[in-house]
C-alpha positions as CSV (number, residue, x, y, z in Angstrom):
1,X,162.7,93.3,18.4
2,X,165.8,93.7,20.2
3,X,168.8,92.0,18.3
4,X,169.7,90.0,21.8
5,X,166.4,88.5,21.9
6,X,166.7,87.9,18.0
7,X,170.2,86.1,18.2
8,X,169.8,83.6,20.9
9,X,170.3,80.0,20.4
10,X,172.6,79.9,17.3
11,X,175.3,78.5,19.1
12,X,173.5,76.0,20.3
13,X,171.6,75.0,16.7
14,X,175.5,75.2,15.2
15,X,176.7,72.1,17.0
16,X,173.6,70.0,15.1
17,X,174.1,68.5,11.7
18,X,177.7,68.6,11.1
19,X,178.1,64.9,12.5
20,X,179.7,63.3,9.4
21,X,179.1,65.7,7.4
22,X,182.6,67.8,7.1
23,X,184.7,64.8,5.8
24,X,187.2,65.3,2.4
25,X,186.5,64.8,-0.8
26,X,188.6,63.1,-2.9
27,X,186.8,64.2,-6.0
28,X,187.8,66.7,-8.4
29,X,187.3,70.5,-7.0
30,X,183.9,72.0,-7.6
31,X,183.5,74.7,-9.6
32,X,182.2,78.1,-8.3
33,X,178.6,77.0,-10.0
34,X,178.6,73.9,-8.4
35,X,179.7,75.2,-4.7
36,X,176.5,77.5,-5.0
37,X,174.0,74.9,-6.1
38,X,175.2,72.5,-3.6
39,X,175.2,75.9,-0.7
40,X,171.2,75.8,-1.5
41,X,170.9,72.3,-1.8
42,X,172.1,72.1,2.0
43,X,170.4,75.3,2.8
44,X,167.0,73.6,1.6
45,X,167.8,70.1,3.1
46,X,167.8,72.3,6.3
47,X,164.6,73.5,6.1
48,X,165.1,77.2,5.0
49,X,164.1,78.6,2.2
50,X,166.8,80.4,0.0
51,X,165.2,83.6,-1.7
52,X,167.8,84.5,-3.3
53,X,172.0,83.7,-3.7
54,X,174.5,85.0,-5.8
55,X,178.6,84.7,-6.0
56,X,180.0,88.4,-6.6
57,X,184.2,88.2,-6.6
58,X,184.7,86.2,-3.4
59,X,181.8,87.0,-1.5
60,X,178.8,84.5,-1.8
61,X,175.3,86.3,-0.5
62,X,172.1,84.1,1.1
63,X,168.9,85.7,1.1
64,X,167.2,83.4,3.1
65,X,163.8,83.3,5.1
66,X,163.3,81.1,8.2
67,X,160.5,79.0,9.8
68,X,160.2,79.5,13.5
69,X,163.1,81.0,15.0
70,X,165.2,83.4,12.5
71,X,168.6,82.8,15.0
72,X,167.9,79.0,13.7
73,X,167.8,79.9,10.1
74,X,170.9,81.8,10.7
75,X,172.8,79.2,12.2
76,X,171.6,76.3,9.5
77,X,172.8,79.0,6.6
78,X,176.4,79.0,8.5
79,X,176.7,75.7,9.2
80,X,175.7,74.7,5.6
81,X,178.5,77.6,4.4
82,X,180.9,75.6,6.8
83,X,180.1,72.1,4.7
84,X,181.3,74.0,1.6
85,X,184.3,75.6,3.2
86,X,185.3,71.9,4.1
87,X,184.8,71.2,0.6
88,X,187.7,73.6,-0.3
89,X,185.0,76.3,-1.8
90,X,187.5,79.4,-2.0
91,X,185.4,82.5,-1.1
92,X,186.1,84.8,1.9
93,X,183.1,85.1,3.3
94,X,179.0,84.8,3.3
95,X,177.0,87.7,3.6
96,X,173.5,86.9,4.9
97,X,169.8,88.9,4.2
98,X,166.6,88.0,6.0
99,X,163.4,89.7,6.9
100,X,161.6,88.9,10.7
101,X,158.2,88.8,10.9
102,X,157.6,92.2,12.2
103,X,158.9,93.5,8.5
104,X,162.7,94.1,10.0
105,X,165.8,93.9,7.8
106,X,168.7,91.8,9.3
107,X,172.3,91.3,8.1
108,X,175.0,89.0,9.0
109,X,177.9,87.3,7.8
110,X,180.4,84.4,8.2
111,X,184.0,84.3,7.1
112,X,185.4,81.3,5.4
113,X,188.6,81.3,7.9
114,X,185.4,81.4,10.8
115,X,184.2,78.3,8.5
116,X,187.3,76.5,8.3
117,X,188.3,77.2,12.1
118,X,185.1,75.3,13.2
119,X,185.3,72.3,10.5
120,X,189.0,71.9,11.3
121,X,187.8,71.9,15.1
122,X,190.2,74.8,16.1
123,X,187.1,76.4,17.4
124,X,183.7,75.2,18.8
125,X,180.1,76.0,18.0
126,X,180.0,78.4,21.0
127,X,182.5,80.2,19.4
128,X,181.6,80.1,16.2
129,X,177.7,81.1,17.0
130,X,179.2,84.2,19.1
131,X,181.3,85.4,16.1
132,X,178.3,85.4,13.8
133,X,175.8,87.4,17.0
134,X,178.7,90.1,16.7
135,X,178.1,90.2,12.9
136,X,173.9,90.6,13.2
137,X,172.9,94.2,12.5
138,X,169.5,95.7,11.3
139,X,169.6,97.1,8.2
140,X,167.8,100.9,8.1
141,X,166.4,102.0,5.4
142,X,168.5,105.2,4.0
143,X,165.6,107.7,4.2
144,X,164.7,106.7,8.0
């Protein structure tokens, strides 16, 4: 699969399901524990499966499968990483993980100051989507 082919449409699946969703809370800060569980809570509620997430330092990483197009899966993971950046989560980035159907191994990431950009509204979900196609890279296996 060619990573163009694999990458198009997340800009466009960006722009859905932030409406109303990137407002303050006036609650007391989350902990660390809590930003995760609610990061797969949104994950799940948009209909892709988390396989696996951990928080190492300041980097939070998604394992994550998808259901119909992987760029889609990609771009619900970000946009679900941008709802906790809005909720003053302070990591630096998300580092992403999933597997296509042909057996591939993709990477990708998001930076929170990517995050923040978009749910501040300093930059749009063209934008944003582009940043995370320039992050997308297929991960070889070492003895290839």
């Amino acid at each position: 699969m060619k990573r163009r082919t694999f990458v198009t449409g997340t800009a466009t699946v960006a722009t859905l399901g932030l409406a109303g969703c990137l407002g303050g809370n006036e609650e007391q800060p989350r902990t660390d524990d809590e930003h995760v569980d609610a990061l797969q809570a949104e994950i799940a509620d948009r209909d892709v499966e988390v396989i696996d997430i951990q928080l190492a330092e300041d980097v939070v990483e998604v394992e994550h499968g998808y259901d119909g197009e992987p760029n889609d899966a990609i771009a619900n993971v970000a946009m679900a990483f941008v709802e906790r950046i809005a909720d003053e989560w302070d990591v630096e980035r998300l580092e992403g993980y999933l597997q296509d159907e042909e057996g591939n191994d993709w990477a990708w990431h998001a930076k929170a100051e990517w995050a923040r950009a978009y749910a501040d509204g300093e930059i749009g979900p063209e934008e944003y989507g582009e940043r995370l196609r320039g992050t997308l890279s297929q991960v070889l296996d070492a003895e290839e």
